[in-house]
N, C-alpha and C positions, 0 to 999 in steps of 0.2 A: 668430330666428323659429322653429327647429325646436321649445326651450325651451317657447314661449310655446304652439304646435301643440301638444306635450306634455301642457301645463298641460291646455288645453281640452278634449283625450278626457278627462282625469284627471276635469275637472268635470262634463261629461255623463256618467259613469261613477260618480260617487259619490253615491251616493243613496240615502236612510236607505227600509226596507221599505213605505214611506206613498209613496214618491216625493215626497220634497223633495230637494231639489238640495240638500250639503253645501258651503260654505267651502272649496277649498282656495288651497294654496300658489301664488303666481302667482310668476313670475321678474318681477324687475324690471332690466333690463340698463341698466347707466350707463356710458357712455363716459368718460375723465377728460380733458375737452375740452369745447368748445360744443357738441357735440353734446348733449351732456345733456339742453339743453333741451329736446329732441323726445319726455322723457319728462316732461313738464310736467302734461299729464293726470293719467295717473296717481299724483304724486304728490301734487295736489291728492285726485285720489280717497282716497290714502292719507289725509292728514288728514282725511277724511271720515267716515272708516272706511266705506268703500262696498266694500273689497277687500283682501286680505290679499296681502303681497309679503315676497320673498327678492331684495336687492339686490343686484346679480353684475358683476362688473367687465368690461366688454367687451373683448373683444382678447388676454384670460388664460385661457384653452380650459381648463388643467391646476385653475386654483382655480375656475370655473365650475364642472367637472364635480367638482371633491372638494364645495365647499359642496352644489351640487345636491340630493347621493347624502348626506353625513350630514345633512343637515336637512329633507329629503321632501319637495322641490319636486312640485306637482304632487299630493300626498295630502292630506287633509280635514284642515281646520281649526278652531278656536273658531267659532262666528257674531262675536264682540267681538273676534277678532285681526286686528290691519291691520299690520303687519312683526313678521318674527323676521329681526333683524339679527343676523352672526356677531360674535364676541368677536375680540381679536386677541393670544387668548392662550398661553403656552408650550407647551402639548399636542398631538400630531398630528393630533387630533380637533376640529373648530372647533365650540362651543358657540353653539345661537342663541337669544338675548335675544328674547322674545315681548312685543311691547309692544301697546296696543289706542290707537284713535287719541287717546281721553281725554289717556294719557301722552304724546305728541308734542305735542300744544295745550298741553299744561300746562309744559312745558317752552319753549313758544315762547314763551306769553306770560310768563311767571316771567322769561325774558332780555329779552325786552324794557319791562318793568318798571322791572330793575337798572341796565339801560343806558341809560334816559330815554327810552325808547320805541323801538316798533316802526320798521325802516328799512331799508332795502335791503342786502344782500351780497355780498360777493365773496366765489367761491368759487376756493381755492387748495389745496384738500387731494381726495385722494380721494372719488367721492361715493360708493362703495359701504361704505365706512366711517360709522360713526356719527356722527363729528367733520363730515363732507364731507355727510353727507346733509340734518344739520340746519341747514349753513348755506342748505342749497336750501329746506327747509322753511319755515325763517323767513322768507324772502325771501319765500315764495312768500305766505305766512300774513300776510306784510304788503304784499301786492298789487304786488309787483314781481318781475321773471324777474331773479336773480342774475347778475350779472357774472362769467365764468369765465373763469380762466387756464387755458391749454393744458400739461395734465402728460404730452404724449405725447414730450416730449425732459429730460421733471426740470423741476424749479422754476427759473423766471429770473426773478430779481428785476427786473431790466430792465423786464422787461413788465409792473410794477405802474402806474407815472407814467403810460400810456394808460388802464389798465383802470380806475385810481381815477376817471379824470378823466370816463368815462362812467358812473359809478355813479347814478343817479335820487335823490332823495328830500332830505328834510331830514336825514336821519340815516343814514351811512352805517359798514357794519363789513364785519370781514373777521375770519378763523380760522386761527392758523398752530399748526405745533409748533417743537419749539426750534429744530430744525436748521434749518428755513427761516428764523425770523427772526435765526440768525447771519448767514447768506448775505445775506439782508436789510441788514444794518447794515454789510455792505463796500460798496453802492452807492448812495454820500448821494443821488440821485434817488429808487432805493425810499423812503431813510430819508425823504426831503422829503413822497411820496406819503402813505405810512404815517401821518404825523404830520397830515394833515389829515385823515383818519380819525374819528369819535369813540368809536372803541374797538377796539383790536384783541386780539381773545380768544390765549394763548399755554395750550393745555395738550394733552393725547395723552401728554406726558411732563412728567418734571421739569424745571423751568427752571431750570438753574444760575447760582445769586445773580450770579455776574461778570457772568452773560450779561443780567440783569434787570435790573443795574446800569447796565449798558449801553444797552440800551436805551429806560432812563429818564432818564440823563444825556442821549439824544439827541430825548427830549421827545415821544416817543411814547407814544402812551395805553393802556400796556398792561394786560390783565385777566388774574390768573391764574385758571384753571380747573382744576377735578379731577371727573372722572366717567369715565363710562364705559358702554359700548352697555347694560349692565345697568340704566342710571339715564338713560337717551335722551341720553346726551355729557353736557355738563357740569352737575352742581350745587351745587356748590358753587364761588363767584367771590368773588377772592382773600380765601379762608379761609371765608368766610359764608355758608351754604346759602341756596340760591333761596327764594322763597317756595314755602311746599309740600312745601319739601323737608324732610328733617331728619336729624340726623349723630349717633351717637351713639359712645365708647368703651367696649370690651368689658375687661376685663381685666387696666384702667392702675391702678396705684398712684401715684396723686399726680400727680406729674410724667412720672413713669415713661411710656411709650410705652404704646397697646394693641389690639387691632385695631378696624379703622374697621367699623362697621355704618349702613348708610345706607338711610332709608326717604323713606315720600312719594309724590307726584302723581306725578310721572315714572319710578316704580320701574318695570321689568316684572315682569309675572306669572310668571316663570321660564324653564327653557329649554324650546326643543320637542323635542329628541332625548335629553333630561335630567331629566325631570321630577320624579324624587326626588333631585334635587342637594341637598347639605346648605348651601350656600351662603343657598338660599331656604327651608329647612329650619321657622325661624321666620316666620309668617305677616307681608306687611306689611312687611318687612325683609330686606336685602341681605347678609350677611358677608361685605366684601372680605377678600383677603390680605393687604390693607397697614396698617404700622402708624401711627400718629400719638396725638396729644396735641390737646386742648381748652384752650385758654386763653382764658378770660372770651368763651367763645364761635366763639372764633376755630378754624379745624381747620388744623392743621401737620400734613406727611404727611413720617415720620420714614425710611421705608423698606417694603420689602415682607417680610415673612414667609418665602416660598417662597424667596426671596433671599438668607437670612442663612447667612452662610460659619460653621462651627463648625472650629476652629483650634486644637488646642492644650486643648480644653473650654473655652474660651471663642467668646461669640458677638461678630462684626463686620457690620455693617449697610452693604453697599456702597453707599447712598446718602451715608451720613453719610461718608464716604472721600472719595466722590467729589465733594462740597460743599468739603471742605478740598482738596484737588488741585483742584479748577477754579482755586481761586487762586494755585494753584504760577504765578510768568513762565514762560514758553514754553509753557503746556499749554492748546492750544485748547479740546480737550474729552477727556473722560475716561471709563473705564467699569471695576469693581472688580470681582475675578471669584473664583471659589473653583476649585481644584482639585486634585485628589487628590494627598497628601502621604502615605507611606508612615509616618514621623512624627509629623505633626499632624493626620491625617485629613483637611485641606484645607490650603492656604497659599494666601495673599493674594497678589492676580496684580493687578497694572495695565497697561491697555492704554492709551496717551495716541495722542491726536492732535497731534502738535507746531505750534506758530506758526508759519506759514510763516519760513522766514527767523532762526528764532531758533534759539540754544543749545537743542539736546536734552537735558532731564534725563535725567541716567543714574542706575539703581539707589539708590547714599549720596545722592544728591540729594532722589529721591523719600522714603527712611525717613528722610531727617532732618527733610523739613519737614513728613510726618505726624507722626513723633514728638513733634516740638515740639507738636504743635496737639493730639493723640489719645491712648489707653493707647499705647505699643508696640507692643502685639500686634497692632494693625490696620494697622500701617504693613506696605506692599507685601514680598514677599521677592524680586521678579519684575516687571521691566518690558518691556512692547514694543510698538514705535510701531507707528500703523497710515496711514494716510493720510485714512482715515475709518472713523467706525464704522457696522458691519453694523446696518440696521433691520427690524425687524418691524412691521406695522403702522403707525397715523401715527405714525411717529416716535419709538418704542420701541425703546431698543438690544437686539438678538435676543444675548442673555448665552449661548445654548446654540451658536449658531453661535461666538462667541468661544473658549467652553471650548472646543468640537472641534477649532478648531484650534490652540491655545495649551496645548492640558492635558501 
């Protein structure tokens, strides 16, 4: 409440020399629980664009007040800005993606296009994330109050088989990242719920093929996704940009990798505490950091940029590592790290999550079955289990938390 008190001196205080009352920044507090729904209002306002909001996670005082204070809660905005959502990206600084309501519609209906139509949601992720708020959007954008799982103990898969079972509509979905739908596929009742679904969106991260095979061998209907708060979550579903959307590569030779630039309905108009970011530099267009390939259409996301280990003067793409190590026996899930080699400037570090129960790959284990699959140089010099891995964000392995403590 004090936020919102805030907000409202802010708006009878900002006012251009004619006296019109300026746009600004509203807080939008979301609980990650049912409570959420008690912000239902306004996020219809939000698709309205009758009001501009900063979505703020309730109950986290320390990231309320850092988003707050670098994104100007409370100062004068666009009249066309209805959310600046934060990024969840590696920086101490959280960027926010300025979208206007146009881009939220257009992204709602573009998914519900792809997916055979508009229909009701469960919501299982974060809503002050972009992943978490547009499953609330759509829900709402197709006349239903989303079904919400309670994240104030972690994800329990457990509690899907109730929550599917009250879902409303003819067409029902849901939104996970990878690590929940591992957790997911150890409880055949999720699996059973899941699978009368008719679509369950998988992206915030990479889906590791074992884990997509998995998945699909257990006959659920999964959708991979890639986007991000800068493109209103997802646009492109598995491989093929939405309608409106469009994907293009910067810099590939051939086959070769080269960074993703992504335009369209659902872009935002840039950041609010960033506004000469070279990201948005070219009008109309996004420059991610990650790299990928186009084939007949299709968009493969090969790695990120910011990510790549340089070793030896040669470069290693810790996705493409950790694509071959998911299918090592015993490695539940994986994460490829770079760091400081007094030698090679960096050496190739693996962090695994072992199968519960199974033989631990030690070290020769690890270089011999990259070797066999990779150049050499990309196989690990350096292994160490974790129990699980550290995330940023939905569902992003936080790699700087890793190197601090592993370097």
């Amino acid at each position: 409440m004090a936020l919102r008190r805030r907000a409202a001196r802010a708006a009878r205080s900002a006012r251009e020399p004619g006296g019109t009352v300026l746009r600004v920044l509203q807080p939008l507090e979301l609980p990650a629980g049912p409570a959420v729904l008690e912000a239902r209002r306004d996020l219809l306002a939000l698709l309205d664009g009758d009001a501009a909001y900063l979505p703020l996670p309730v109950g986290d005082d320390a990231e309320t007040q850092r988003l707050s204070h670098a994104l100007a809660l409370g100062e004068p905005i666009d009249d066309d800005a209805a959310l600046v959502v934060s990024t969840s990206g590696t920086t101490g600084t959280p960027k926010g993606a300025v979208h206007t309501a146009a881009s939220l519609r257009a992204s709602a209906t573009a998914t519900a296009d792809v997916l055979g139509g508009p229909g009701s949601w469960l919501l299982a992720l974060p809503p002050h994330h972009i992943a978490g708020l547009q499953v609330m959007l759509r829900s709402l954008a197709a006349g239903h109050d989303p079904v919400v799982l309670d994240l104030a103990a972690g994800f329990d898969p457990s509690a899907l088989p109730g929550l599917v079972a009250a879902m409303p509509g003819d067409r029902r979905y849901t939104s996970l990242v990878p690590t929940q739908l591992r957790k997911a596929l150890d409880v055949p009742a999720a699996v059973a719920a899941l699978g009368r679904l008719d679509a369950v969106l998988v992206g915030g991260a990479a889906t590791p093929p074992a884990l997509l095979a998995r998945a699909l061998d257990a006959g659920l209907p999964i959708v991979r996704t890639y986007g991000m708060s800068e493109t209103a979550g997802g646009c492109v579903y598995d491989g093929v940009p939405l309608p409106g959307a469009t994907v293009r590569i910067d810099g590939s030779g051939g086959a070769e990798p080269g960074r993703v630039v992504l335009g369209g309905a659902t872009l935002a108009r840039g950041y609010r505490n960033m506004p000469d970011h070279p990201a948005f530099a070219e009008p109309g267009w996004f420059r991610t950091d990650d790299l990928g390939v186009l084939d007949d259409g299709v968009l493969r996301i090969v790695g990120r940029a910011d990510e790549a280990i340089t070793t030896g003067g040669l470069t290693v793409v810790p996705q493409v590592v950790e694509t071959v190590l998911g299918e090592m026996p015993g490695v539940a899930d994986c994460a490829i790290l770079g760091v400081p080699d007094e030698r090679l400037g960096e050496k190739v570090v693996a962090v695994i999550v072992p199968v519960p129960g199974a033989r631990r790959p030690g070290l020769d284990d690890v270089r011999e079955f990259v070797s066999d699959r990779l150049d050499r140089y990309a196989a690990p010099r350096a292994v160490f289990t974790v129990g699980e891995l550290p995330l940023r964000g939905p569902g992003k392995v936080n790699r700087r938390a890793l190197r601090e403590r592993f370097a």
